[in-house]
VEXNU-955808 format. One record per residue (C-alpha): x, y, z. Coordinates in steps of 0.25 Angstrom, whole numbers, padded with zeros to 4 digits, always signed. Each point is the difference from the previous one (the first is absolute). Layout:
! VEXNU-955808
XYZ;...
***
This chain:
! VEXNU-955808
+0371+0420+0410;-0006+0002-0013;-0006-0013-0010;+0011+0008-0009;+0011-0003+0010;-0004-0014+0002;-0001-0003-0015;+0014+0005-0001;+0006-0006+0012;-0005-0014-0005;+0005+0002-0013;+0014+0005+0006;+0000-0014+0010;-0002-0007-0012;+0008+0006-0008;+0012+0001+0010;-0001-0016+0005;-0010-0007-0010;-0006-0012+0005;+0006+0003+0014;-0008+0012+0001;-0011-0007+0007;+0003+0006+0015;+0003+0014-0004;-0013+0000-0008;-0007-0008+0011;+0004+0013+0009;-0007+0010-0011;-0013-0007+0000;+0000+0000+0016;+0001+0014+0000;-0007+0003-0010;-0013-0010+0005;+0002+0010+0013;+0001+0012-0005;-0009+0000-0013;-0009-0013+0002;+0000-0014-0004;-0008+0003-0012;+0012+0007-0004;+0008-0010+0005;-0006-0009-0009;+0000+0007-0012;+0016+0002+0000;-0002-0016+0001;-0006-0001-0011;+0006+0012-0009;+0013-0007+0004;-0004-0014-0001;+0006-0002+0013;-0007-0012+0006;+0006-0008-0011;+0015+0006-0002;+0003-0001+0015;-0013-0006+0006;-0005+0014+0007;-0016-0004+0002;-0012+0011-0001;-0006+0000+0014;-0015-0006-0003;-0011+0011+0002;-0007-0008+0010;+0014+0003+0009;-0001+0014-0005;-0010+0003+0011;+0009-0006+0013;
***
């Protein structure tokens, strides 16, 4: 998965069920915090504004290292 794919399958979830996109989206940070990182994570986060909208949280950088 690409930032690109992730960008878009958020927008798509949110799109497709609005505030009920929280566990789709949930599953796109997952896998993106796999595959690309947690500071990517974190950034889709934040770009998106997801901790607020559907109370997806950035992982602290001090549980970055764990």
């Amino acid at each position: 998965m690409t930032i690109d794919d992730a960008r878009r399958r958020i927008q798509s979830a949110m799109d497709q069920y609005g505030q009920r996109a929280g566990v789709a989206i949930e599953l796109v940070v997952n896998e993106v915090r796999s595959n690309l990182g947690h500071e990517t994570a974190n950034d889709l986060i934040d770009e998106f504004d997801l901790e607020l909208l559907f109370n997806i949280p950035p992982i602290e950088s001090h549980w970055q290292n764990f």
